[in-house]
C-alpha positions in Angstrom: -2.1 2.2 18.3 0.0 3.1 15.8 2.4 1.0 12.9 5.6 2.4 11.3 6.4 2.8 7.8 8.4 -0.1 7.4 6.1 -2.6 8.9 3.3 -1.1 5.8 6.0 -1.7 3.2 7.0 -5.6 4.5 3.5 -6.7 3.8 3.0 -4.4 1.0 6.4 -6.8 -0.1 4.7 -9.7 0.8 2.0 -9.3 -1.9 4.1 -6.9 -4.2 7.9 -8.3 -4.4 8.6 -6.6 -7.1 7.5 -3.1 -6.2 8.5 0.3 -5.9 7.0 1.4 -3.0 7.0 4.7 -1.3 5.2 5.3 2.4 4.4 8.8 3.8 3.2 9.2 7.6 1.0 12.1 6.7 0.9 13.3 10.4 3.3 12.0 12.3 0.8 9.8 14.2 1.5 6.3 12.9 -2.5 6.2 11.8 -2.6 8.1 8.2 -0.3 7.0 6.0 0.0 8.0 2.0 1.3 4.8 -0.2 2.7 4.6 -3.7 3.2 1.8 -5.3 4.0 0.6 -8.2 4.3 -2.7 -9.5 3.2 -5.7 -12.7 0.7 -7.3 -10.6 -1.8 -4.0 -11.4 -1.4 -4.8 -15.1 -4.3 -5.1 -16.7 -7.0 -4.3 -13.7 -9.1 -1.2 -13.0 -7.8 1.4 -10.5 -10.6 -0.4 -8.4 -9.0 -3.8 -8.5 -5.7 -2.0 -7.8 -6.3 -0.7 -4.2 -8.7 -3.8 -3.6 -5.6 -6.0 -3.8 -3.7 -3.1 -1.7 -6.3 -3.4 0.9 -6.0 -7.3 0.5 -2.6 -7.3 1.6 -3.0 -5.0 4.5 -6.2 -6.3 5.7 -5.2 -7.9 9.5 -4.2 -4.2 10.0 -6.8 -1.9 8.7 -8.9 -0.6 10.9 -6.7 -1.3 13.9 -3.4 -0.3 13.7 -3.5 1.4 10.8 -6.8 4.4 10.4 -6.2 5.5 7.3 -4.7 4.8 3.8 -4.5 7.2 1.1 -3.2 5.0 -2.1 -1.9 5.7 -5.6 -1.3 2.4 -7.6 0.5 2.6 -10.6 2.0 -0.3 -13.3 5.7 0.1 -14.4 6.2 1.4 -17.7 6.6 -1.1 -20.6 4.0 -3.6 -18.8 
């Protein structure tokens, strides 16, 4: 089972309001997505920390509806 890209960015939005956010199904198949996203909640932590809080807010679908992530976190410019 599958999710859409719009369902990944609502909770990414839930965690990351102020985000840019970009989602890419990598194969058509609803299970490997590629995320960007950008946003002042990275500021300060490690690339670690980043996708650790990515993971957080995507968490209830990890593993079930959703196979595999590829992420790039990013903090706005000027932050």
């Amino acid at each position: 089972m599958g999710m859409d890209a719009a369902e990944i960015e609502a909770l990414l939005r839930e965690s990351f309001p102020d985000a840019e956010i970009e989602i890419n199904d990598l194969r058509g198949d609803g299970d490997h997505y590629a995320a960007r996203i950008v946003s002042s909640a990275f500021a300060g932590k490690t690339r670690v920390q980043q996708h650790q809080m990515v993971y957080r807010a995507l968490e209830r679908k990890m593993d079930t509806e959703l196979h595999a992530l590829a992420i790039q976190t990013a903090v706005p410019e000027g932050c």
